[in-house]
N, C-alpha and C positions, 0 to 999 in steps of 0.2 A: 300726460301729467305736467305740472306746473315747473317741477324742478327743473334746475340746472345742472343735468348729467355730465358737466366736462369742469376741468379744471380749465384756468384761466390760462395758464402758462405749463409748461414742462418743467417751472420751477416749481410749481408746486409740488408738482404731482412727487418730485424727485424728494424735497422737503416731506412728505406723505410718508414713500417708502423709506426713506433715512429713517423714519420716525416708527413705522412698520418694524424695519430689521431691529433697531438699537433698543433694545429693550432691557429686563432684567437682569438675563442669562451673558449679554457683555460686560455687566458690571460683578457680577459676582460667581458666573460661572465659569467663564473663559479661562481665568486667572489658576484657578482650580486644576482644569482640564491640562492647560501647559504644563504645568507644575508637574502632574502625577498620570503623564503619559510622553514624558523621555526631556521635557523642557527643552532645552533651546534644537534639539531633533525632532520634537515635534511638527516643528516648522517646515518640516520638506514633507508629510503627510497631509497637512491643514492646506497647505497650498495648491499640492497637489488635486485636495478634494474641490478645491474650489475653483482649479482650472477644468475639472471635466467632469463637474454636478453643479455647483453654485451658476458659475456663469452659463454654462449651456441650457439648463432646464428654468430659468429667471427668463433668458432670452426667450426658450418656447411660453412661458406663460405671459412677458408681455405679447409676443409676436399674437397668438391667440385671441388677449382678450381685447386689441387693438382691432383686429379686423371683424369679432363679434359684435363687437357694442354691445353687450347687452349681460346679464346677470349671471354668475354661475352656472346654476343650475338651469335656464334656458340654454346655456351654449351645448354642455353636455345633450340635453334633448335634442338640440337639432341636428347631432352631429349622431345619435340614434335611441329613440323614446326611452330603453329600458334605461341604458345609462343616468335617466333624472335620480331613479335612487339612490344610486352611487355621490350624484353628485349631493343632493340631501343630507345625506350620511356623512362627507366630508366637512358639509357647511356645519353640521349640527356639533361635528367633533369639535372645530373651530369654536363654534360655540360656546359648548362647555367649559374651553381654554378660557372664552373669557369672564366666565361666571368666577372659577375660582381664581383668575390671576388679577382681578376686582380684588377679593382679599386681600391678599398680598401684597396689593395697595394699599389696602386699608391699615397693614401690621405699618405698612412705611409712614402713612399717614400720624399713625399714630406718634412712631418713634420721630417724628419731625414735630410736632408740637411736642414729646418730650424734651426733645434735644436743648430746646431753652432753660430748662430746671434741669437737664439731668437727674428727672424723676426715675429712670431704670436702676438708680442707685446702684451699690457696691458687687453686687450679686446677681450681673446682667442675665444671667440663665434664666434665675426665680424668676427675673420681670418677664421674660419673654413668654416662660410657662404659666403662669397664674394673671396674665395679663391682658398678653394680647394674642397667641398662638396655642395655646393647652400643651397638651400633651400626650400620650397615646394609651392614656387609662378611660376606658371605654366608660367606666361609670361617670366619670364626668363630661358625658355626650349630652346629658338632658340640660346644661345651664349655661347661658350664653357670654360670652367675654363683651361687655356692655360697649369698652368702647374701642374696640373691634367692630363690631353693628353699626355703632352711629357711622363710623368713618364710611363704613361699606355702602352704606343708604348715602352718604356724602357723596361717593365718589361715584355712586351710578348717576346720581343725580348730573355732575358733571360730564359724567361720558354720554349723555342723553342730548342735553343741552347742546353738545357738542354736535353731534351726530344728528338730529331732527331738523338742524337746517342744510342747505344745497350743499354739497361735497367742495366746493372750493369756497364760501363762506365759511364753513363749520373746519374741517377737516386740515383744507388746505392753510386759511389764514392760521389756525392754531398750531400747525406744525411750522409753517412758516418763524412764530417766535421761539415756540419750544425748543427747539432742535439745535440752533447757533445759541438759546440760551442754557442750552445740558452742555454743548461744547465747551462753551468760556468755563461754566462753573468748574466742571471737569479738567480741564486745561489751567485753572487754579489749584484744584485738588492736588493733580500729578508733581504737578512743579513747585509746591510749596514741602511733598511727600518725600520729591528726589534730594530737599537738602536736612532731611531729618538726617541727624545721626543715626549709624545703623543703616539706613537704606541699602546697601551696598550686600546687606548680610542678605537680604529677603531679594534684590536681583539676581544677585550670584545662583540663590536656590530657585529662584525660576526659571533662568536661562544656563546653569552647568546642561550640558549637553549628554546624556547617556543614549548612546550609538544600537548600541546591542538591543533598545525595546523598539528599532526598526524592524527587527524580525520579529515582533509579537503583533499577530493580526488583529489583537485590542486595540493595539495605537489605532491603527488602519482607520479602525471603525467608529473609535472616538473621535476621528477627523471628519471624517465624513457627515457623521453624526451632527458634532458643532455648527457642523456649514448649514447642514438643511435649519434647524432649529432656530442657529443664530439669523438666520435672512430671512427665516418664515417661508421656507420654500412649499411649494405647493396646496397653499393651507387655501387658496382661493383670495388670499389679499391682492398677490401682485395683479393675477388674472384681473379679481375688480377694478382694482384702483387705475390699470389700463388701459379698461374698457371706455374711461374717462378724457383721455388725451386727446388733444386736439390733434385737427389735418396734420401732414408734414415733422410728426414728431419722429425725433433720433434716437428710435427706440433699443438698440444695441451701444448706445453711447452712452444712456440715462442706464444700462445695466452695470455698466464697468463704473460710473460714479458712484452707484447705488452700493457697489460690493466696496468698493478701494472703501468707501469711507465706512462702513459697519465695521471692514478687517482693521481701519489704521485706528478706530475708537476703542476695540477692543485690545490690541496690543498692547497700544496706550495708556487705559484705564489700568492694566496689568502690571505695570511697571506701577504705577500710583498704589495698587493696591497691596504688591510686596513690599514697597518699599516704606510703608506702616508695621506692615508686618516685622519687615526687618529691626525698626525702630523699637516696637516692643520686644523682640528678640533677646536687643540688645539691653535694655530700657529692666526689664520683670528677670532675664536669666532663664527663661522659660526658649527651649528647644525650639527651629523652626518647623517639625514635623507634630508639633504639639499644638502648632497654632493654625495650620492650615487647614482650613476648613471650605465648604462651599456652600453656597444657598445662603438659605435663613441662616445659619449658625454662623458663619461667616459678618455677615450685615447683620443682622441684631442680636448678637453676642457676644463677640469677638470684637467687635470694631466699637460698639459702645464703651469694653472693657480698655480698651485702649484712648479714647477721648477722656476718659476721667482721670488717667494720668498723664496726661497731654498739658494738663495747666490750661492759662485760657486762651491758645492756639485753636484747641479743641472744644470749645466753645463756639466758637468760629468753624470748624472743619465739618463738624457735627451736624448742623443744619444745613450746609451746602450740601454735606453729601445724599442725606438724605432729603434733599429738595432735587437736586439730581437725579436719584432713583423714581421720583415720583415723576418727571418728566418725562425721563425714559419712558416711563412705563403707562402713561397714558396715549401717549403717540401710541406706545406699540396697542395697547387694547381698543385704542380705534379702528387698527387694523383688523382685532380679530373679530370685530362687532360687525366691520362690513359687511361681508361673504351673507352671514344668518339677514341684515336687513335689507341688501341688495335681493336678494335673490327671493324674500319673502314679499317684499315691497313689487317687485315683477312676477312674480306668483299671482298673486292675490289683486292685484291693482290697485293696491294700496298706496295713498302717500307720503311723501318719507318721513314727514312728522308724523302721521299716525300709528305709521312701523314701528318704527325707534321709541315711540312712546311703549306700544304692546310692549315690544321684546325689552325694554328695559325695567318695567314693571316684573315682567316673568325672569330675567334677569336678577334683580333684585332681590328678588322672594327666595330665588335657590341660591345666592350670594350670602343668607342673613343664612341660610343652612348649616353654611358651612364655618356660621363663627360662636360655635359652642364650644367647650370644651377640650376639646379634641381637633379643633380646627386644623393645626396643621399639619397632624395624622392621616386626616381625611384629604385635604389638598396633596399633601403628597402621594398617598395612592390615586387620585384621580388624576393626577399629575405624570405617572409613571403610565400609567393603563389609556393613557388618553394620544401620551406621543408614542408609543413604545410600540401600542397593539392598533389604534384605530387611524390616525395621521400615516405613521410610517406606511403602513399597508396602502391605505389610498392615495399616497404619493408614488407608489407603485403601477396601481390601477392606473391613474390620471398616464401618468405617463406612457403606459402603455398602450393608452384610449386614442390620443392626441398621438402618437408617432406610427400605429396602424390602422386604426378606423379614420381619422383623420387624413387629408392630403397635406403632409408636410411641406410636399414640394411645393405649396401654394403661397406657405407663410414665408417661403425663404424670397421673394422680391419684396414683399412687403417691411420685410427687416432688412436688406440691404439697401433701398431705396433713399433713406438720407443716413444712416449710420455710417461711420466711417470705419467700425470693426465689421467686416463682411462672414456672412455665414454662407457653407456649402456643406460638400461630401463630409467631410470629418461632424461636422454639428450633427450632423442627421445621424451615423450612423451610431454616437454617442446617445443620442436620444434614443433610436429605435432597439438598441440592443446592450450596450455596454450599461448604462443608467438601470436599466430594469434587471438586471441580475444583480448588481451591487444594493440597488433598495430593497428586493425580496430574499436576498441572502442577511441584510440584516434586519431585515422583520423575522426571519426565522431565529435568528439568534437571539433577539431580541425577545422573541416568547418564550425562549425556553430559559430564560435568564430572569423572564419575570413570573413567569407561573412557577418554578422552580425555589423561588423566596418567598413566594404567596404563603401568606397566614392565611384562615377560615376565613378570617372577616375583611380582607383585605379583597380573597376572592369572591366572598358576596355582592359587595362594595364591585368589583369589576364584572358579575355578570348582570349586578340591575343598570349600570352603565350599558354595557351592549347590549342591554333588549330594550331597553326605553328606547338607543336610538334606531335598532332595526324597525321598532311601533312606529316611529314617531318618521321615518325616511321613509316606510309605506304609507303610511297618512296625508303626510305633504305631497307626495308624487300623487295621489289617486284622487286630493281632494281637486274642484274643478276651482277655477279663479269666477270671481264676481265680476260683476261686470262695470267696465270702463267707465268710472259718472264723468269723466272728460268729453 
């Protein structure tokens, strides 16, 4: 094929995954998670999780897709044939991730061209509900949130564009500006945040320290949790985006930059994002246990609610932040678009503009789905059922795949070789045994925490999810590839 499968530099690639990891979930759920799992004790879980899952299992998937070259789901087949469906099945989860986290652009998109009128007016709920998000009355599944749609068609059209040309043209150069340009803006946010009056109310309550929920094994697993989620562990990005590096790169050096700076953005943002809170706190007389919130309610409700009595600060803060979110969050849905176009683009011998064209068309069509109504009723059950039952598990499997059918010992020269953090005994036995009880102890938990909450239709919604992809991972794996017109 014609492309150029490598990045130009290790900067890029590094600019790529920065771009990969920081995504939504730093800006607005991190802050959440500390808060309302022990705050400033948090901290010795979260870190713990990401000295012995984040860095360990990052390192196996660059080490992997570095000495493969080549697309997800070929590496899985060559390492043994049935494994393709496995690996299908992960791509397609991936997938899905990026169908509805498209939306979710598109709510930000929208709320950024409102942010100049403060058209969400007085009553930021209604706007969110009747506007651009619905709500979870099923009757109004049949009619579309108009500009919701447009944004969504907008934004495929950008992540297309982006993606249909060479992976260091398209991918690289635009993480390259995005990523030091979400820094600055963010690093504006925070520090203009930290001299609100009140700040001090909303640190206090994220960082007061409660000792005692170290013995509650929910902390445990919301740490653990944060880590895969926040870095996009095993979703097939790192793997791809690996498989791109040039000779000689310092692949256990490019993991520890890649984690330090997701962990030091989301800390960070956290402090910016209390310390608004605190401000309205103190600002409305309204309780900090009243204001804390996470997700969507958080970012388009909460924080709009708070810009319109901000004066014209917030006028100003308004559109940074949500121009912020929207970088975040393109980087990271480039990463989730890889994995489905690498791997189909090598399937099929297809080239990468013609991939990217299919899969953003089909992309697209199940993107405009999801913005009736009910939009983000629906995004959050495919949301929950997507990381909770189909990712977690096959972060499990991979893992499992790569540290016993695989020769681990083979990857460990190839990652010592210019890194200067050296892997041996302890890396390995971390992968082969400790990593894969802790991921399928908390898929276990994990199901019975979600089918346990499951409404009727929540659980319909989650079994036409898992049989579309078990069709659709035997179809890919069985259909044959065309042939080479190279």
């Amino acid at each position: 094929m014609s492309e150029k499968l490598e990045w130009d530099s290790s900067l890029s690639f590094i600019f790529a995954m920065i771009g990969a990891a920081v995504g939504l979930g730093n800006i607005w759920r991190f802050s959440y998670v500390l808060y309302s799992n022990g705050g400033g004790s948090f901290f010795i879980p979260y870190f713990t999780a990401i000295a012995i899952m984040g860095i360990p299992f990052l390192i196996l998937e660059y080490g992997v897709g570095f000495s493969f070259k080549e697309s997800f789901s070929k590496i899985l087949k060559e390492i043994n044939e049935r494994f393709e469906y496995i690996a299908w099945a992960l791509v397609l989860f991936v997938f899905i991730v990026t169908i509805y986290y498209m939306v979710i652009l598109s709510w930000d998109l929208v709320y950024l061209l409102s942010s100049f009128t403060f058209s969400w007016g007085a009553d930021t709920a209604a706007y969110f509900t009747t506007t651009v998000g619905g709500g979870s009355d099923l009757a109004s599944a049949g009619f579309l949130l108009v500009p919701t749609t447009i944004c969504v068609i907008l934004m495929w059209i950008v992540l297309w564009y982006i993606s249909h040309k060479d992976v260091d043209e398209g991918i690289g150069n635009v993480s390259k500006i995005l990523i030091p340009a979400l820094f600055v803006i963010m690093g504006i946010i925070v520090i203009y945040a930290l001299s609100l009056p009140g700040h001090m109310i909303g640190v206090d309550a994220l960082l007061r320290p409660r000792w005692s929920m170290l013995l509650d094994i929910n902390i445990w697993l919301a740490a653990f949790a944060q880590i895969i989620f926040s870095l996009s562990m095993s979703q097939a990005i790192a793997l791809t985006y690996a498989s791109y590096l040039p000779k000689a790169s310092k692949l256990t050096d490019n993991v520890l930059i890649v984690v330090a700076s997701n962990s030091l953005f989301e800390i960070f943002t956290a402090f910016g994002v209390f310390s608004i809170l605190g401000y309205m706190s103190l600002h409305s007389g309204i309780a900090m246990t009243n204001l804390v919130t996470e997700g969507t309610g958080l970012v388009f409700i909460v924080f709009p609610m708070i810009f319109n009595i901000m004066g014209p600060i917030g006028r100003v803060l308004a559109p940074l932040l949500f121009l912020a979110i929207l970088f975040a969050g393109v980087t990271s849905a480039l990463g989730f678009f890889e994995p489905m176009l690498s791997s189909t683009s090598a399937k099929f011998n297809l080239g990468r503009k013609r991939t990217a064209s299919i899969l953003s068309i089909v992309g697209c069509a199940f993107s405009v789905l999801l913005t009736t109504g009910i939009s983000s009723y629906l995004v959050g059950i495919i949301d929950s059922f997507v990381n909770q039952f189909g990712i977690l598990l096959l972060i499990g499997v991979q893992c499992v795949i790569f540290a016993w059918f695989y020769k681990l010992d083979d990857l460990v020269p190839v990652l010592n070789e210019y890194g200067h953090l050296k892997v041996g005994k302890l890396w390995k036995f971390i992968i082969r045994y400790l990593l894969p009880i802790v991921l399928f102890a908390m898929w276990i938990y994990g199901m019975y925490d979600l089918f346990m909450s499951a409404a009727t239709f929540e659980l319909i919604v989650d079994l036409i999810i898992m049989g579309a992809v078990l069709v659709s991972s035997i179809i890919l794996t069985r259909l044959s590839p065309r042939e080479d017109e190279s």
